[in-house]
Structure formats: C-alpha cells, structure tokens
ZAMARGU-4260 file (C-alpha; in steps of 0.2 Angstrom, whole numbers, plus 5000, padded with zeros to 4 digits):
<rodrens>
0) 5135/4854/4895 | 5123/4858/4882 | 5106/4860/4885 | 5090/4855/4874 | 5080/4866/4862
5) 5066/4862/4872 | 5075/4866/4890 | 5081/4884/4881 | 5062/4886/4876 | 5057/4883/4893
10) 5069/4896/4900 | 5070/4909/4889 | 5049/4908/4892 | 5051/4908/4913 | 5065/4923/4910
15) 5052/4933/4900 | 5037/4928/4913 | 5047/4934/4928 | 5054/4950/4918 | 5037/4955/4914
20) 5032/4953/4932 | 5045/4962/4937 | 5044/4979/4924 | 5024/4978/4925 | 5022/4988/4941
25) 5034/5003/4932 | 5025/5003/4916 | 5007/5003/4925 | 5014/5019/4935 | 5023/5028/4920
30) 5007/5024/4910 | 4994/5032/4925 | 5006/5045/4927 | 4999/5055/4909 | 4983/5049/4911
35) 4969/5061/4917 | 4960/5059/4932 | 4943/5051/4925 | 4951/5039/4913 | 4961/5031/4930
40) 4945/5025/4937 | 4939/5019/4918 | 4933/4999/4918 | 4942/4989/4911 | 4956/5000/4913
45) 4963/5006/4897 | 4983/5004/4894 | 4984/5017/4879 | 4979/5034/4886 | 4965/5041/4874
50) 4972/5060/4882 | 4987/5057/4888 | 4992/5074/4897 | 5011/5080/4906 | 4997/5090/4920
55) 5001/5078/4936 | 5020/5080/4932 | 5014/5100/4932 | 5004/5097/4949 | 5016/5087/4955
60) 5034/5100/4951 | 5025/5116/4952 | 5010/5114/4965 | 5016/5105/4976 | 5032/5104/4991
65) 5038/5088/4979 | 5053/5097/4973 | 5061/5102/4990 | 5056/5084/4997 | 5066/5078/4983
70) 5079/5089/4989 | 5078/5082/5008 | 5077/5064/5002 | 5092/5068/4993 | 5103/5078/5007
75) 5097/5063/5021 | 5101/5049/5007 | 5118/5057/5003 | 5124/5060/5020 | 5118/5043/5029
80) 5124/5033/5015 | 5141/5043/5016 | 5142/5042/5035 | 5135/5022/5035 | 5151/5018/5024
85) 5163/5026/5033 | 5160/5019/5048 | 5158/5003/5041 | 5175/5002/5034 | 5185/5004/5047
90) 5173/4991/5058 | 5173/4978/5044 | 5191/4982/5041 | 5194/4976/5060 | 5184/4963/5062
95) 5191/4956/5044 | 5208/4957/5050 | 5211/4958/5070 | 5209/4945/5082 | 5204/4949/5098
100) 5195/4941/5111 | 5176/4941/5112 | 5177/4945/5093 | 5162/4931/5088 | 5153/4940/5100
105) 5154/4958/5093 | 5151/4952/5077 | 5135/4945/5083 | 5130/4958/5094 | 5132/4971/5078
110) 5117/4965/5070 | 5105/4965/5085 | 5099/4982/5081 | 5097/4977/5063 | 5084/4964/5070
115) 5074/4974/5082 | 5055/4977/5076 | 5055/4994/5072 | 5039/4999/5082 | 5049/4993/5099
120) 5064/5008/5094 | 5054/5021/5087 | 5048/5028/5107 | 5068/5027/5112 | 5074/5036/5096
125) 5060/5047/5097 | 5065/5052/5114 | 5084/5052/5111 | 5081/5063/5096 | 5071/5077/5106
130) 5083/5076/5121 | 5096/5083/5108 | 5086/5093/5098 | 5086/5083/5083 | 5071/5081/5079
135) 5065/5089/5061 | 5083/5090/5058 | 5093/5083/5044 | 5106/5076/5054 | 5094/5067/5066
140) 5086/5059/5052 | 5103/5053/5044 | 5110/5046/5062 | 5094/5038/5062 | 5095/5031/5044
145) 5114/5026/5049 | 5108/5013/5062 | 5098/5006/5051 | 5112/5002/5037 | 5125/5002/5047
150) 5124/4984/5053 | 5118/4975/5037 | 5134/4987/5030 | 5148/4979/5043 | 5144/4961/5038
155) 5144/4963/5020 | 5160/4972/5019 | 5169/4960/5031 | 5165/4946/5021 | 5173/4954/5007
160) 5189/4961/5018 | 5190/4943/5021 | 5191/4937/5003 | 5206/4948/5000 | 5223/4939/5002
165) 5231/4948/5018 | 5248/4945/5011 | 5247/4957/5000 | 5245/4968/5016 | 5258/4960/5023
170) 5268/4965/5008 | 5266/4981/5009 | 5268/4982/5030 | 5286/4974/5024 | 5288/4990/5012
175) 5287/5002/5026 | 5269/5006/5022 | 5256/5010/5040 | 5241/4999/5044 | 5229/5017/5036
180) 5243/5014/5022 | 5237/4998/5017 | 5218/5000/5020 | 5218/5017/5008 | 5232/5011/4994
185) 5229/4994/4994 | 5212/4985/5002 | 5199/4999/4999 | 5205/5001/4980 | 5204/4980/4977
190) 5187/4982/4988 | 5178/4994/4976 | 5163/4981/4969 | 5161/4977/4989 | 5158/4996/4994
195) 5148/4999/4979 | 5137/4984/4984 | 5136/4993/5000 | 5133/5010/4994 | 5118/5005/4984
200) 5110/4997/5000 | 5113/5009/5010 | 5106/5024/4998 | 5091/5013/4995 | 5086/5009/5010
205) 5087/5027/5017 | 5077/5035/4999 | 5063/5024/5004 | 5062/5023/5022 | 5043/5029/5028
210) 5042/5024/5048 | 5055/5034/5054 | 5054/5049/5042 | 5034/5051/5047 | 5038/5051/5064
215) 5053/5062/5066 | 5050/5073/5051 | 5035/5080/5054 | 5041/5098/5044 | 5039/5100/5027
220) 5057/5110/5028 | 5064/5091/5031 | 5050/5078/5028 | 5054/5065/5013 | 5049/5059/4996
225) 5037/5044/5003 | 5031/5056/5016 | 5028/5068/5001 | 5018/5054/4992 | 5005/5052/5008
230) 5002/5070/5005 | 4991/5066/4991 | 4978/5058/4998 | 4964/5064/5010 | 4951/5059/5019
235) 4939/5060/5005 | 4948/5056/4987 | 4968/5051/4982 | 4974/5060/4968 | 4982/5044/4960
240) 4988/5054/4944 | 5000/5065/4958 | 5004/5051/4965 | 5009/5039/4949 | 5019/5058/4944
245) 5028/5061/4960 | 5032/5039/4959 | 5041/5041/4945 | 5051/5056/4950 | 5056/5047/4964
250) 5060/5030/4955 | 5070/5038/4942 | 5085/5040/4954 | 5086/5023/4961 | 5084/5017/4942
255) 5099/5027/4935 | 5110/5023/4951 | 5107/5004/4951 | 5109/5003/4932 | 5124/5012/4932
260) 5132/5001/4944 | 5123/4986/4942 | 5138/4976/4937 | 5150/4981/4954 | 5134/4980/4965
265) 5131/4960/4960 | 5148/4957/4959 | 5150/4965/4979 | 5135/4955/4984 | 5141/4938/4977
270) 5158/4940/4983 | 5153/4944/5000 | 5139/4932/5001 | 5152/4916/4995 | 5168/4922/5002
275) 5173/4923/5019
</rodrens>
C-alpha cells in the first residue's frame, strides 16, 4: 500500500514533533550543564552559552561524593539486575513449560507485589532490612531492588518461553539431553532478545530508583546517584549547574546501554508482548 506525498509529509512532520519532544529535555541539561551559575537564571533563557565552562563537571567529579555514588549505583544495578534474571528464568522457564495445578493462580499472585503502592511496603522492608542488619548494606539494597523487578521480569520472559516451539526441546530430551540441558544449550540461547529486553528493565529501574534508596541508604558509603542529586540542593539555594553535570553523568550509562541494545531490547519486548 502506497501512501501519499501528503500523508508522508504529515508523518515525517509528527516523527520530528515527537523526536524533538523527546531529545529536548537532554539537550536543555547538557546545555545548563556548561553554563555558569548567573547565566542559568538569565531571562529569557539563552540556548548558546556566552561562557560556557567544564567547572560544574569539576564540582561535580572532584568536590563532591558523585564518583563513589556512581560507584554504588553501579555495584546495586549490577548485582540486582544479575540476581533479578536469574531467578526469573528458572520461574518463567516453569511456568512456560510445566503444568501444575493452581498454576493461573501463581502466575497471578507473582505480580501482587509489583502492584503494591510503595509507601504501604516501605515500613515492612524497612523493618525486615534492620531485623537482618541490612540496612546501609549493598545487598539489602539489591534484594530490595530484586522485588521490585522480579515480577515485571517473570511475565515478560514467560511470554517469550512460550513463543518457542517446545519440540525443539522435546527433540533434544529424545537425544539424551536433561531438562538444565535444554534450558542452557537450547531455550536461553534462542531467548536472548527476551533476556536482553529484560536486562535493560531491570538495570533501569534499579539505576533510577529514589524511594527506597533514600530510605534505606542513608550512608554516603552506599547511598545512590538520585540520592546524590538531592545533595545539591539546600534549604536556601540549588546548585542547578551541579545538578544538570551530575544528570548527565548519570544519563550517559543508561544511554550507551539502551542504544547498544536497542535492537534486541524492542525485539524482546514485542515478542513477549504478541506471543504467548
């Protein structure tokens, strides 16, 4: 079906609208980021900096506890993503391919925490954490971070479990292979857009999380990058040239990480969104 040089128009002008709707946050915050302090508060604001300066990514690197929350952010991020996706396979991988009774049920009851406000669990895990003496820990933070994921996790990966033929498996059962044999060799490698897709979610999700790193983080020697960010403001004045700096530091990651996998993260979330 060929469409009209007027319907091209049209959409190729919509593409653009919503592109520069999209990128115009980024480019206001890597243009404040080498502005100085005055010439932020300037009106109308200017979008060519008349002094552009490198000192808030100096403030920011060198003055600040940015770089070891950089490090935290990254250590948390890491090790909940990694710990979400395990787990996640071998559920998905079992609810994708085992019957058992009450399963409609499980699968339900997995996303309950996924739908709980997260004011009405902070209390609980707060208390949970501090009865184990994880609290200001790194590994409290990434259970934490893995109950968030984790559910969101299992559903999209079954879906995509789902969508594999199961004769292949059955094949390979027939061969003398074990039922690890056939997840490792032959499901997990023909899954790989699915766990990408979930990878990106998860890491994503746990690089910006706030609530729960304000509240059980409250030492630099494990609190955050969006934790970090707060640190810039007082009660009297924000340093918004810090704060557009330290932004794009943390950006800058999630950037390279979604663009480097952009392809296999759509192409996980469309198959596990269709097929099933």
């Amino acid at each position: 079906m060929r469409t009209s040089p007027l319907a091209r128009v049209i959409i190729l002008i919509s593409s653009l609208l919503v592109i520069s709707v999209c990128l115009f946050p980024f480019l206001w915050m890597g243009i404040s980021s080498i502005k100085v302090l005055r010439e932020l508060y300037t009106v109308p604001p200017t979008w060519i900096p008349h002094t552009p300066t490198l000192g808030n990514y100096k403030t920011v690197l060198f003055d600040s506890n940015i770089p070891r929350y950089f490090l935290n952010s990254v250590v948390i991020s890491v090790g909940s993503t990694l710990l979400a996706l395990i787990l996640a396979v071998f559920a998905s991988y079992g609810f994708a391919r085992f019957n058992f009774k009450g399963k409609p049920y499980y699968q339900s009851f997995v996303l309950v925490g996924q739908l709980l406000p997260t004011a009405a669990i902070i209390v609980p895990l707060f208390v949970t954490l501090r009865y184990l003496g994880l609290v200001n820990t790194y590994l409290g933070l990434i259970l934490v971070y893995m109950i968030i994921t984790l559910p969101l996790s299992v559903w999209m990966l079954t879906s995509y479990f789902k969508a594999i033929p199961v004769e292949l498996e059955e094949a390979a059962i027939i061969d003398g292979a074990s039922r690890l044999g056939v997840l490792f060799r032959i499901t997990l490698p023909l899954s790989v857009p699915g766990l990408v897709a979930v990878m990106v979610y998860a890491f994503v999700t746990t690089w910006n999380e706030f609530i729960f790193a304000l509240c059980f983080a409250t030492d630099s020697s494990v609190k955050t990058l969006p934790i970090g960010l707060a640190e810039f403001t007082t009660e009297f004045n924000t340093d918004w040239g810090a704060v557009m700096a330290a932004s794009m530091i943390m950006t800058v990651p999630i950037a390279v990480l979604f663009l480097s996998m952009q392809r296999l993260f759509v192409g996980g979330i469309m198959a596990g969104a269709t097929k099933g």
